[in-house]
N, C-alpha and C positions, 0 to 999 in steps of 0.2 A: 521725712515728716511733711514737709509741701507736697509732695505731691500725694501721699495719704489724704490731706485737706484737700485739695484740689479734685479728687476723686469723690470725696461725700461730699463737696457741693454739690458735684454734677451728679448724683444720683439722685439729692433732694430736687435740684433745678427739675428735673426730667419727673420726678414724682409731683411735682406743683402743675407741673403740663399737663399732663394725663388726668390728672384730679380734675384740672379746669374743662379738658375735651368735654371729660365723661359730664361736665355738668351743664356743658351747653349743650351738649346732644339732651340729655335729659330735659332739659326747657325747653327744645325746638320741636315746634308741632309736629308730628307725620304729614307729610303730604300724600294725600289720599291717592293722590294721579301719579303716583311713581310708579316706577311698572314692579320694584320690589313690592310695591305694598300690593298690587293687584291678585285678589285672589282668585286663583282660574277654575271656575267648573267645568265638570263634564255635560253634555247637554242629555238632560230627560229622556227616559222612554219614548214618552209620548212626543217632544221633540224631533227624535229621529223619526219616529213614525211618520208626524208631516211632513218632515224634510223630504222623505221619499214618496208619497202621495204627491208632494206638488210636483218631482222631478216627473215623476209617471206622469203626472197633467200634462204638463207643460210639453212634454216631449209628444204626447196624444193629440195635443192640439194646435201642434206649430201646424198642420199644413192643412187646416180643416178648414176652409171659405164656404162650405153648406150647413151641414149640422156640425154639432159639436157634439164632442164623447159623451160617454159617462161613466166613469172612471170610477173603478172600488179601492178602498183602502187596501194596498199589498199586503199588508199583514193579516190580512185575512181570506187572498187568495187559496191558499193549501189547503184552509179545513172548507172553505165554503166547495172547492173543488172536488174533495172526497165524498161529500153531502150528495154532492149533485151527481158523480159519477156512479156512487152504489146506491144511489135512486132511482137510476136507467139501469143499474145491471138486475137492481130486482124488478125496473117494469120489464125488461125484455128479456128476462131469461137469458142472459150470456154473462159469463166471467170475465171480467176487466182484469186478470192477471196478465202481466206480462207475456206475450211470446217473442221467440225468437225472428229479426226479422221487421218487428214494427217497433219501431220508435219512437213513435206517435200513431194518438189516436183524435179522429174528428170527431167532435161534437157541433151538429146544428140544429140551430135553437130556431126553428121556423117560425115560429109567431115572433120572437124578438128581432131578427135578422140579424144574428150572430153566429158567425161558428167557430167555435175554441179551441184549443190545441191541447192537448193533454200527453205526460211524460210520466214515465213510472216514477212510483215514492218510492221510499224504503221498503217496502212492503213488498214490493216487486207489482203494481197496481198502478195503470193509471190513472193516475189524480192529481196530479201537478199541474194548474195551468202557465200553459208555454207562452201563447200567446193568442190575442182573441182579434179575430178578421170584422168587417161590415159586409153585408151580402143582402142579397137578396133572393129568396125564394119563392114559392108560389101556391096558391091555394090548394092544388092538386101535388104537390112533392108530397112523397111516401113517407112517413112516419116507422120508427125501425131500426131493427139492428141490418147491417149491409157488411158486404168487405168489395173494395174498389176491386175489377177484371180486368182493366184496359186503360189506356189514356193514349191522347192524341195530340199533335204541336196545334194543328188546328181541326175543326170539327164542323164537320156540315148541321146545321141547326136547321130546326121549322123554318118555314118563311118563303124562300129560303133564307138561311142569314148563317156567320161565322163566328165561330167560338175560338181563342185562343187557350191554350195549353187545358184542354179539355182530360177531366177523368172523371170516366163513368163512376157513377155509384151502384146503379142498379138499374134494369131495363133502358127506357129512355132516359134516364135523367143522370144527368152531369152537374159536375165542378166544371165552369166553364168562365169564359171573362164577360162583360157584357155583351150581347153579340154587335157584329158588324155586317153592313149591308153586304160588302164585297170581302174577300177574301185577299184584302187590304189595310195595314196598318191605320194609316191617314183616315177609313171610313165607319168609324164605331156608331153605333146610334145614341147621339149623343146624351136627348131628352131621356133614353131608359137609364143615361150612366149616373143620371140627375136622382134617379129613382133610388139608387142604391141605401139601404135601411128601410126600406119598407116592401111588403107580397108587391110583387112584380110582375113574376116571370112565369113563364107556362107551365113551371116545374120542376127545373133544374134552380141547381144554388150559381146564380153569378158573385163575381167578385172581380176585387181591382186586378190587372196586369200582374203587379208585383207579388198578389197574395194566392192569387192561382198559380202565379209561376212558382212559390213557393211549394205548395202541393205536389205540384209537377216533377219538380226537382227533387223533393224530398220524402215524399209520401209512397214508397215502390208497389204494387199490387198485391192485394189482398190485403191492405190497410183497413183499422177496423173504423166502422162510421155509426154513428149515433146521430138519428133524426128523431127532432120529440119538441113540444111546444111549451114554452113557459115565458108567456107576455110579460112577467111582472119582473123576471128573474135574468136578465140578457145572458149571463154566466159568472163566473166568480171574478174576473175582471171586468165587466162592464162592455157597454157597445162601443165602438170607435165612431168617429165622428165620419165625412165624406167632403170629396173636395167638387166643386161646381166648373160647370164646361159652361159657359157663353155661347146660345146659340149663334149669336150673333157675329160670334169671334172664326170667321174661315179659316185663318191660320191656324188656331189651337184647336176648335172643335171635336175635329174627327177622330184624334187621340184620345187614349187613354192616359192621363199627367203622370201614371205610376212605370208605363211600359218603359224598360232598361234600353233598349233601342239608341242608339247614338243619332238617328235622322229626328229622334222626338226633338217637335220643336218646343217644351214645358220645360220649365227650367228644371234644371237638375236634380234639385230638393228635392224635387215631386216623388223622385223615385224609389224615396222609402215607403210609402202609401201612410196610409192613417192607420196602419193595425197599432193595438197596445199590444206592447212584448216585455216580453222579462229579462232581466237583466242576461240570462245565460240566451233569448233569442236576440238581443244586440248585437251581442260576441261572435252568436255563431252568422245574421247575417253581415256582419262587414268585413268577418274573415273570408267571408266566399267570397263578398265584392274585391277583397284587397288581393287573395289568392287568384284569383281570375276565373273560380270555379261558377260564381254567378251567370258569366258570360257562356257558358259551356252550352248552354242550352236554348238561349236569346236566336229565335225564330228568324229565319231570312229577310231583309229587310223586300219589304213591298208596298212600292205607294202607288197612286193613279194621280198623285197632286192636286186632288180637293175632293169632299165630303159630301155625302148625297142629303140634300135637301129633308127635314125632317118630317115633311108631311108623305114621304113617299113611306110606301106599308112597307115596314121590317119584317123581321121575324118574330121576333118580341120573344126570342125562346130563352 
């Protein structure tokens, strides 16, 4: 009989507890800052949208000390791409469908000083921009449909003067890097490398080391090319910016900041140049740099150990 008694005190005991928790939790405010009470969203549409527009920025314009990009919203790369694509295939009468073989297709934009990269859709079409270079072209390059015949490690220019990782487009005119006095790394002209983003050149599309060697590497002959002028429009991703040579500077001048070359004296960075790329051109170039296939093509190295004075006539090709 005690211990029957002893047992229903202790259940009341422990029923007067609980009664009391329950009623001080009940009178005790929330605290808003507890991480229980934190309610977590997801972030916005339009959230992620900037988020990847500023990454695009920011990664555009880490190594730009000339001009600066001009960068479009990524989410509207694809359709502004297809816009632009089958608006050349109907001025020039050729079909952007896929062939066997190209992988890409060039687009430059002569009056903006852009040239774009283009990957087939779904569709088997290309219209995906890859990724868009700075260049410079010239008042006389051809307007046109083209398929590249040839390409060269380097390339005797007007002037006379040298081209690195040279491919022809059509007749005279080349994918070439800015030229060089000599047929030496250390000797580029530096003031035309200053020029880069605006008509330049004799006729040929220049570009930086890294974005020709690009080409070179990747683009094999009979690659399709798209030459056609729209000032207002650089391309569905926008211009990339350009980086500044110091005439001033003898040690740095004479190079190119992008060329992969292990004697470059430009810090390392330099060597992804200022193109805007897509996420799958990231991938693919730092899996060559990390595979070693980058290297696979990077031109003998040749210096004379200092740069020819900028008032001397170049080629200017």
């Amino acid at each position: 009989m005690k211990r029957l008694t002893f047992i229903i005190s202790a259940l009341v005991l422990c029923a007067a507890v609980f009664a009391g928790c329950a009623k001080k939790n009940a009178d005790t405010p929330v605290n808003s800052d507890s991480p229980s009470s934190v309610v977590s969203s997801e972030p916005t549409e339009d959230e992620i949208r900037k988020q990847k527009y500023d990454e695009v920025v920011s990664k555009a314009s880490e190594l730009c000390t000339l001009n600066q990009p001009q960068v479009t919203d990524p989410s509207t790369w694809n359709e502004k791409g297809a816009e632009i694509m089958h608006a050349l295939s109907n001025q020039f009468g050729t079909s952007i469908k896929e062939q066997p073989g190209w992988k890409y297709w060039l687009c430059v934009n002569r009056a903006a000083s852009t040239v774009t990269v283009y990957t087939p859709d779904e569709n088997g079409e290309y219209t995906v921009p890859y990724m868009a270079f700075v260049c410079s072209g010239g008042t006389d390059t051809p307007t046109g449909y083209f398929e590249t015949p040839v390409n060269y490690e380097w390339r005797l220019l007007a002037g006379p003067s040298y081209g690195q990782y040279s491919t022809r487009i059509w007749s005279a005119y080349l994918f070439h890097s800015v030229p060089y006095y000599s047929q030496h790394k250390d000797d580029i002209e530096y003031v035309e490398y200053n020029k880069l983003g605006s008509i330049a050149s004799l006729g040929c599309i220049r570009l930086q080391v890294v974005d020709v060697k690009w080409i070179y590497d990747n683009c094999p002959i009979g690659t399709p090319v798209f030459i056609y002028d729209d000032e207002n429009c650089p391309g569905p991703m926008g211009k990339p910016g350009t980086i500044y040579i110091d005439p001033d500077d003898t040690e740095l001048r004479g190079w190119d900041p992008t060329d992969p070359d292990t004697q470059n004296p430009w810090e390392d960075k330099y060597r992804t140049g200022t193109a805007i790329r897509s996420d799958a051109a990231w991938v693919e170039y730092y899996n060559a740099v990390s595979l070693g296939t980058w290297d696979d093509s990077i031109s003998p190295t040749d210096l004379q150990g200092w740069s020819t004075d900028y008032k001397t006539e170049g080629t200017r090709g």
